[in-house]
N, C-alpha and C positions, 0 to 999 in steps of 0.2 A: 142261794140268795144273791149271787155276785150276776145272773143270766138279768141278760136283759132282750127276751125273745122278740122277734118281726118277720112272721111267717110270711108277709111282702115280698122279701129279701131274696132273689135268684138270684144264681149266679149267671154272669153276662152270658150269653149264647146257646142257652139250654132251657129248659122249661122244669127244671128241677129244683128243687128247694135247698140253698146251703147247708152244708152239712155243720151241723154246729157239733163243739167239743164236749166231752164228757166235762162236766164241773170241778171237779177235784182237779181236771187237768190244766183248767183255767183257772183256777187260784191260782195252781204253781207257777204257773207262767206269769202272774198279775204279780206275785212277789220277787220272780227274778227280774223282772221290769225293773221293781222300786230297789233292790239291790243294787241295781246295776249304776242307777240313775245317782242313787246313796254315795258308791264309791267313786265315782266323776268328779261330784260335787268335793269329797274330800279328797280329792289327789293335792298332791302341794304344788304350787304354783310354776316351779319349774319343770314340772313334768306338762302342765296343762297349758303351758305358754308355748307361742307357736315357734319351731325350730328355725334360723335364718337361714337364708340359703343366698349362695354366692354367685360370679363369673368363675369361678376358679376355673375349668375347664377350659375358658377361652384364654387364660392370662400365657403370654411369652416368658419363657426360663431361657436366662441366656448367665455365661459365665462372666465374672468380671472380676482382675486381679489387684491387689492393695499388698501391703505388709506392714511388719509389728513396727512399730512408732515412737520412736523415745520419748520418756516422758519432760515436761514444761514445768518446773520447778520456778519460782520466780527468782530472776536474776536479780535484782535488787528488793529492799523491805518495800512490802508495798506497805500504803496507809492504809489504815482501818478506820469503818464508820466513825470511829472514837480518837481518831488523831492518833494511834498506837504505829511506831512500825512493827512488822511481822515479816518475817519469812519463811516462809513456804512449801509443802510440798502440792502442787496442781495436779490439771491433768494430764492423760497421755501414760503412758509407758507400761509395762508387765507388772503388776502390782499380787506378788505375790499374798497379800495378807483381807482381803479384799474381795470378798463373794459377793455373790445373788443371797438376798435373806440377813446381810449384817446391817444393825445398826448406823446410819449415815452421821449419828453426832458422835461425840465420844475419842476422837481422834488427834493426837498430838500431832503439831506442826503441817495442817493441812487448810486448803483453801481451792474449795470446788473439786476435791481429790475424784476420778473415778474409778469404777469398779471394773475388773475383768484386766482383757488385755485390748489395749488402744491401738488400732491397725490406720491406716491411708491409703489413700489410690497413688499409682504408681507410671510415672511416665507424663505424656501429654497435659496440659490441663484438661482434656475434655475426656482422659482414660483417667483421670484420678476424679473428676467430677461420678463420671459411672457407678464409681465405687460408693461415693456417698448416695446418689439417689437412686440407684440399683438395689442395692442390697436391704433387706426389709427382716425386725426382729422374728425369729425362729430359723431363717435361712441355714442350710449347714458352709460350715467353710471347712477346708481341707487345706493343710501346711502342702509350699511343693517345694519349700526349699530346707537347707538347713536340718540339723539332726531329730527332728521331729518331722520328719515327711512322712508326709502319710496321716498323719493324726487328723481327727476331726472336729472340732468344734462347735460353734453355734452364737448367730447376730444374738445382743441381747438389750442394744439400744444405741443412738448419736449423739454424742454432744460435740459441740462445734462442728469443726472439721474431724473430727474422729468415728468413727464405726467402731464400738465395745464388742469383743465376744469374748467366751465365754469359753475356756478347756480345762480338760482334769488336770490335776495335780501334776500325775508323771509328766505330763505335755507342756503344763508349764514349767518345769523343771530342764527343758530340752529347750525350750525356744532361747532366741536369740535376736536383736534389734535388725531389723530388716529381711529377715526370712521371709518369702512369699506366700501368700496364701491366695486360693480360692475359691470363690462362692457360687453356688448353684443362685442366683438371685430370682426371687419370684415375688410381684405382690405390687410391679408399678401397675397401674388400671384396675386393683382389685375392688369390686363395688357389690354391695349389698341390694340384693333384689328387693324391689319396692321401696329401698330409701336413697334416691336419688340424690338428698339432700344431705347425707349425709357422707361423708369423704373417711377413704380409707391411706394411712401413711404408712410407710416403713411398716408395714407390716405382713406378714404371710400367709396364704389362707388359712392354712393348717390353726395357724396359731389364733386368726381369727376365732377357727372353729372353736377351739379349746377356749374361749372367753366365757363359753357359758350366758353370752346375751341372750334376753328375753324380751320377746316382744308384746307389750302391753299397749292397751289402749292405742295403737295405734303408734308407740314410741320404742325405742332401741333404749332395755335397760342392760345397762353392762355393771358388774361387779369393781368396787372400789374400794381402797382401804379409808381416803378422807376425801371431803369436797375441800379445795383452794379457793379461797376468793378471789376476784381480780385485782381490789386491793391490796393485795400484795406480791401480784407478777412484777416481777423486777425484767431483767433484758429478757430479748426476745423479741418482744414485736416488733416491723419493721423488716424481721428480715425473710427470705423463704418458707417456703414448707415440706420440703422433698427431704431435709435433714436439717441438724441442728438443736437446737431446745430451748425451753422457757427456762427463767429463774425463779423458783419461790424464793422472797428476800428475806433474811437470815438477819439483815443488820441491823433488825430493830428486838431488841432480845425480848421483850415483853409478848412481840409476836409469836414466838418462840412455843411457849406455853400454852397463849389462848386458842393456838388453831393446833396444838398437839403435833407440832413438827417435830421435836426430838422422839417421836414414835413412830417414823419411818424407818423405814429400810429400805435396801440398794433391790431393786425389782418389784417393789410398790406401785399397783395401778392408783392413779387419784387423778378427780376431776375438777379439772378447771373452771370456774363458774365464768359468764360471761366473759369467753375465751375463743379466737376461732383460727382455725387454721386449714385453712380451704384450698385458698391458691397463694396466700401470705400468712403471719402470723398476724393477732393485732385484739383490739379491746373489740366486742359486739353484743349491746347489752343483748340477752337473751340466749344468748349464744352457750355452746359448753365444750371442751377438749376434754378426751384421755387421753393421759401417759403417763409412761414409766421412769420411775425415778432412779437416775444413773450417776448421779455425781453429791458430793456430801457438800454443807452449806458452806458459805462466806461470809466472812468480817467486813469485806468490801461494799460499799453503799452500791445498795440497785442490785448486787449479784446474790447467789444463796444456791438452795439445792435445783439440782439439773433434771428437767424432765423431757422425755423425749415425747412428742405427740404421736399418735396414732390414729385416734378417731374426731373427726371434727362436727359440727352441724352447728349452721347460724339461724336455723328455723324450731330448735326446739324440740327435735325430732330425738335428740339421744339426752338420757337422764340417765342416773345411775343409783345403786343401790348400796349402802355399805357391808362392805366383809369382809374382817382379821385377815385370813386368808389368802387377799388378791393379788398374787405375787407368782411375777416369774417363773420363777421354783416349779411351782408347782404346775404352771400351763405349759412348760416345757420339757416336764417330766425329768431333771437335773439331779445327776446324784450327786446332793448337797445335802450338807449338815441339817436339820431343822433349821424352821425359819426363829430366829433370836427374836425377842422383845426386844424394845430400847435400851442397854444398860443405863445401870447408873451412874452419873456423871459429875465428877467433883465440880465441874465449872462450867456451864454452857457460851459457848461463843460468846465473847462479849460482854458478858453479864457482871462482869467485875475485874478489877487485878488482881493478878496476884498480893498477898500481903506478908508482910513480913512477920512470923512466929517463929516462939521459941519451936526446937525441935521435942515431939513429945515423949524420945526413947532414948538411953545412950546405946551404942552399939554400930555394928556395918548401915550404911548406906541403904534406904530403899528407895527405888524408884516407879515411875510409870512407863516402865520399859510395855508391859501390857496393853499399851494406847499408841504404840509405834507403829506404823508402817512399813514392808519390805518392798521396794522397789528397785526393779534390773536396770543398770545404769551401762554401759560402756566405753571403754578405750580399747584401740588401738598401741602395740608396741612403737614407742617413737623414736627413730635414727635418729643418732650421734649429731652432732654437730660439730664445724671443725673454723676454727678463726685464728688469726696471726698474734703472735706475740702482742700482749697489752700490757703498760706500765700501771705498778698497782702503786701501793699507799707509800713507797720507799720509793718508787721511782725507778725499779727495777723489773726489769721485763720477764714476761710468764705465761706458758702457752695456756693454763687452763681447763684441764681435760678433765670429764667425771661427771658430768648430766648425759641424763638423756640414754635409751638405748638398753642394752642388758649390761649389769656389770657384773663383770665373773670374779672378782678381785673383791669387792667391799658387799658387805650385807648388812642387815638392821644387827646392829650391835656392835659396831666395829669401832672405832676411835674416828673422831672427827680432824683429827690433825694428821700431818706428816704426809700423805699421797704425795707422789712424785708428779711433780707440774700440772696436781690436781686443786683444781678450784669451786667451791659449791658440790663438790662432789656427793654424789646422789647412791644411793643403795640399790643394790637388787634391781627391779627389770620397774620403766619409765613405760607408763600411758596415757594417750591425751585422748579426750572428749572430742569426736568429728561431727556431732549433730549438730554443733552451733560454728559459724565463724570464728568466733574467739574460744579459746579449748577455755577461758577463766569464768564462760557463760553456759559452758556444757552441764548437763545432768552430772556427769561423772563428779565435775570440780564440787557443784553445789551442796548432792547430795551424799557422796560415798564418804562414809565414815571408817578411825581407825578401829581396823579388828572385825570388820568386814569378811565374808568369805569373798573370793576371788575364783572365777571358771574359767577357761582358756575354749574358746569356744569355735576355732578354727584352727590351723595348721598340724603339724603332727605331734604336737604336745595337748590337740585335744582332750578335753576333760580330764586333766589334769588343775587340782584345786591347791590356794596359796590366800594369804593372808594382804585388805588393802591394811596399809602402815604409813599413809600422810601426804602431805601436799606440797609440791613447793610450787610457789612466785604463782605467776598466770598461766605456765602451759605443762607443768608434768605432774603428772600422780604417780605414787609408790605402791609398788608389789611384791609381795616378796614369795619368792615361789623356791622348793627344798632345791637344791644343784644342779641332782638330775635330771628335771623339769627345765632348768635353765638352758642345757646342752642340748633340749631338743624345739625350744621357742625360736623363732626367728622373726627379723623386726617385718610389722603390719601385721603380724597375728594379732587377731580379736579376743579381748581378754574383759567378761562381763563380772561384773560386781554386783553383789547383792545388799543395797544399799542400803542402813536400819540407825535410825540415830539421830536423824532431825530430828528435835521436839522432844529430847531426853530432860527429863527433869528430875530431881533429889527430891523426894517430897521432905515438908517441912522445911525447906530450902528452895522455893522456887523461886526466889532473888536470886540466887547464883546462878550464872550464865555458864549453861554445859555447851560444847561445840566440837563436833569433826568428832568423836569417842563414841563406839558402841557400848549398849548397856554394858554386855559381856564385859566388854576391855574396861571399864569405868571401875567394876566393882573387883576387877581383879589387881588395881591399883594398892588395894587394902584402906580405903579411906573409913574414917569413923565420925559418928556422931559424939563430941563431949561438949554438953550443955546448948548453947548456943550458934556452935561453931562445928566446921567438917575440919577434921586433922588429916593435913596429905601428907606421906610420905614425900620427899624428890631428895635428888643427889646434892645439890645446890641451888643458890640463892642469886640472883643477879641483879644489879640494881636498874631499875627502869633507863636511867638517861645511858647506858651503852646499847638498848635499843634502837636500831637504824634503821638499812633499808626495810618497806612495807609498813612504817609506822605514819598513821594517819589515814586517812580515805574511808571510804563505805564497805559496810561489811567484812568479817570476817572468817566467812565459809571457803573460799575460795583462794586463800591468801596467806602465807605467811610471813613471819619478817624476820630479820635479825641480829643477833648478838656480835655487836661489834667487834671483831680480833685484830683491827689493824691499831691498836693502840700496844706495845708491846708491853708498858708497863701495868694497862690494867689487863692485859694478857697473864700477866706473872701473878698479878693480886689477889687476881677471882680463881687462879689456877685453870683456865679454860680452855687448856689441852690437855686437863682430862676427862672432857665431854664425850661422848661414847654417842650414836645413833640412837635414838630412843630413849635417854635419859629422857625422865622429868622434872622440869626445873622450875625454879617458882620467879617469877618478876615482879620483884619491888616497886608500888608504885604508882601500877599499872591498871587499868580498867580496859577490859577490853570486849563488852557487851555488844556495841552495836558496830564499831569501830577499834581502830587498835590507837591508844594514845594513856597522855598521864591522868592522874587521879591519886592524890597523894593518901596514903594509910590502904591504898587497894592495893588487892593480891591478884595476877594470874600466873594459870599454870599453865606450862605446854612440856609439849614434847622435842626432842630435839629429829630435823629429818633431812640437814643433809649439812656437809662439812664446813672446814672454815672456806677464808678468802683472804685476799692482800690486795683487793679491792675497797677502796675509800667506803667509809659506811658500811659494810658487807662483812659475816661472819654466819656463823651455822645458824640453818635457818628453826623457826618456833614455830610450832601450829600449838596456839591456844586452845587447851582444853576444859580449863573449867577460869570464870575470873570471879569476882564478889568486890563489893565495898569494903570500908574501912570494919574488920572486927567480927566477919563472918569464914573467914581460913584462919587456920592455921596450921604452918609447915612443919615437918618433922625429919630431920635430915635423915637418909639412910643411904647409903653409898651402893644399895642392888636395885633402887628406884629406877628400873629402867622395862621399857612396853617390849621390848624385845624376848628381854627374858620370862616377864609376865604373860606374854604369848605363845612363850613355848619354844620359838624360834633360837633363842642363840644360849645354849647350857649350861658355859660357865660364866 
């Protein structure tokens, strides 16, 4: 029944009659037709969309060198959308805490914080320029310096002046600020056959490949987790397009929610809707950008979370599809954790203050140490200093000696009086911050906290580990390293800190202003919750007005100030020779939140971190560690109240 005979029908060049098939054997062949034809029609779209194909073959791979980059903490509080000061951990530096696949909200004391480890170009302007528009996301990088040579790594996106990548654990555990790296760079000229219009960035073919674009209708659909609107590109346009990034703005918290930014993560494709980044960045209705989100949001009006561009077109030519999925991670094949949803988050940017509640437990201290960041901070060993005889508060001349340098004589715990023509006299081994001009602007000053671990990450006390233990004035930080480690440091050894403690807060007490104390050292204080108050232990009580020099000015991360001993009679009163390195002591009086000054019925606490003086104004110095208003401390004297022996360090 299926023949449809035409004994007409020759075949071309012969006089014979086509041979026609047996019937049964043209059914089967008329049903594997419509099989065939069946499973076409149902293939899924990404199988039946046409594959893109590149220049790669023709693209130039040339090497180009950068190194690790300290990180940009803000030197001063910046304002917030909301008039709030804040301070800050940014971008820039080895961010131990900090993957491809975490959550970008959720994060205590940070503002545009980014992911991975933050590298620069090196030398010339136009050898550190390379670095940035050379280098393209998937590139591999290779350490060449420092105790990580040899390791490998991998581009994973730009913000600013920075190039992110991306290394395992052990490697980050090795690196150190300024170690060299470099890059097989491949990806400037990379272009997409048959879409002329559309522009390829910082990116590599490879990585291209692994996008999984599909070509529809005649357009480049590439996989996204959300579309951006252009209403809410914050900076950015304006500038380049070789590196750099856009901001989704973050400072309007209601934004927040409706367009599902706290459900990003650090390696998030998403598409910018009329957005273009061709040969600049900038608004073009019609338009659309992909890229990868590299930096967590901001308080700051105009700024937010950091995206790197990658794919541009001002014709319409590229659309996108949504998919959980479209991450990093997984296009560059990363052996990482799973990719995290967005936790939950007690307070999003912005969206409120803190308030003042009773606490709803009695007992130990909890905190939000779980929402910290760990960030590689360093100093250098800093020599001694040597000056002439100075008349002090009697009018009696005194050379002064005991900052600065290794001191083999005094360590954290030791009594802060009696040194022989010692003045301010300093503990254990002195290191300053050299990434900034002023060491009271460096990473080190701003962000290393007491109780810190400490690495020695050059000379022959290499990797040998010590505890950081506080701050004094503008230019020294404190380390305290076991003896034998001392005999074998020598000054300008590089000595990195693993920096964890901005942004510490008590919960149910997050009016109390915590500073410079890691969780660890915090809770090992023994502080308690009874009713509405934290009960500190300290050794002693001092009254606000013998506080002198470093009392007043901005900020108190970076600074401390102190207890005045040139008065001999309130020398004798408050008994304060027998102040020890590391007590903690309470200041009557005092508030010391954003600034150090009075506040009558407030309490701060600090620590004690370096000796007296017979300099006017001048005694051992305070790093404020926890301060409150009137009625939320209260002290509890105990005479072994001291971080020395809570650290382990000094035993009896």
């Amino acid at each position: 029944m299926f023949e449809r005979k035409n004994p007409g029908i020759k075949e071309r060049g012969s006089g014979l009659k086509k041979k026609e098939l047996p019937a049964v054997t043209r059914k089967f062949c008329l049903i594997l037709f419509i099989l065939a034809v069946g499973l076409t029609l149902m293939q899924p779209a990404s199988l039946a969309s046409e594959i893109i194909r590149t220049n790669k073959d023709r693209l130039v791979i040339t090497a180009v060198k950068g190194q690790v980059a300290h990180p940009q903490p803000s030197r001063y509080y910046l304002t917030t959308w909301d008039g709030r000061p804040k301070m800050a951990i940014g971008p820039a530096g080895i961010n131990y805490t900090l993957g491809l696949g975490d959550p970008v909200f959720g994060w205590a004391a940070t503002d545009q914080v980014t992911v991975g480890v933050a590298t620069e170009g090196v030398g010339e302007d136009r050898f550190r320029q390379a670095w940035l528009t050379h280098t393209a996301i998937g590139n591999e990088v290779r350490v060449v310096g420092g105790a990580a040579r040899g390791a490998k790594g991998v581009v994973i996106g730009k913000f600013g002046s920075y190039v992110l990548v991306h290394f395992d654990n052990d490697t980050m555990e090795k690196l150190a600020y300024n170690d060299e790296l470099q890059v097989k760079a491949e990806g400037i000229g990379l272009a997409i056959e048959g879409f002329p219009d559309v522009f390829v960035h910082s990116l590599s073919p490879v990585t291209l490949e692994k996008l999984a674009i599909q070509v529809k209708d005649g357009k480049l659909e590439v996989p996204v987790v959300k579309k951006i609107p252009a209403e809410i590109i914050g900076s950015g346009p304006g500038a380049g397009s070789l590196y750099g990034h856009f901001s989704i703005q973050t400072c309007y918290p209601p934004d927040i929610k409706k367009y599902g930014l706290d459900e990003l993560r650090f390696g998030d494709l998403v598409f910018l809707e009329d957005i273009e980044c061709n040969y600049g960045k900038g608004y073009y209705k019609g338009a659309g950008t992909v890229g990868v989100v590299v930096s967590g949001p901001s308080e700051i009006s105009g700024l937010g979370i950091g995206v790197t561009p990658v794919l541009s077109c001002q014709t319409g030519k590229l659309t996108c599809r949504v998919e959980d999925e479209a991450n990093l991670t997984r296009l560059l094949g990363l052996n990482v954790s799973p990719l995290k949803p967005a936790r939950p988050k007690q307070q999003i940017a912005g969206t409120s203050r803190p308030t003042l509640k009773k606490a709803p437990y009695q007992g130990p201290i909890r905190t939000n140490k779980d929402e910290l960041l760990t960030i590689a901070v360093e100093g250098v060993i800093k020599p001694a200093g040597a000056l002439n005889y100075s008349p002090g508060y009697d009018g009696k001349s005194r050379l002064g000696i005991g900052m600065s340098s290794i001191n083999y004589s005094v360590t954290y715990g030791d009594t802060t009086y009696g040194w022989a023509e010692g003045d301010h006299v300093e503990p254990d081994v002195t290191i300053q911050g050299r990434d900034r001009q002023s060491p009271m602007e460096t990473a080190l000053a701003i962000l290393a906290c007491i109780g810190n671990e400490a690495v020695v990450v050059s000379g022959e006390a290499r990797g040998s580990r010590g505890i950081y233990i506080g701050r004094h004035a503008g230019s020294n930080d404190k380390v305290w390293f076991p003896t034998e480690v001392k005999e074998k440091l020598a000054i300008n050894d590089r000595v990195l800190v693993k920096a964890r403690g901005v942004g510490l807060k008590i919960l149910g007490f997050e009016d109390v202003r915590v500073n410079k104390i890691s969780p660890e050292a915090l809770e090992k204080i023994g502080i308690v919750v009874e009713g509405n108050q934290l009960v500190v232990p300290v050794v002693m009580e001092i009254p606000g007005y013998l506080m002198g020099s470093g009392i007043g000015g901005q900020g108190i991360e970076a600074i401390d100030y102190d207890i005045q001993t040139t008065c001999p009679e309130a020398v004798e009163k408050f008994n304060l020779k027998k102040l020890r390195l590391g007590d903690i002591v309470a200041i009557r009086d005092h508030y010391d939140y954003y600034g150090r000054g009075r506040y009558e019925g407030a309490v701060t606490i600090g620590t004690i971190i370096h000796g007296f003086s017979y300099h006017s104004g001048h005694g051992p110095g305070v790093n404020p560690i926890l301060s409150a208003m009137p009625g939320r401390i209260k002290v509890k004297l105990d005479p072994e109240a001291n971080m020395a022996r809570l650290l382990g360090i000094k035993k009896d």
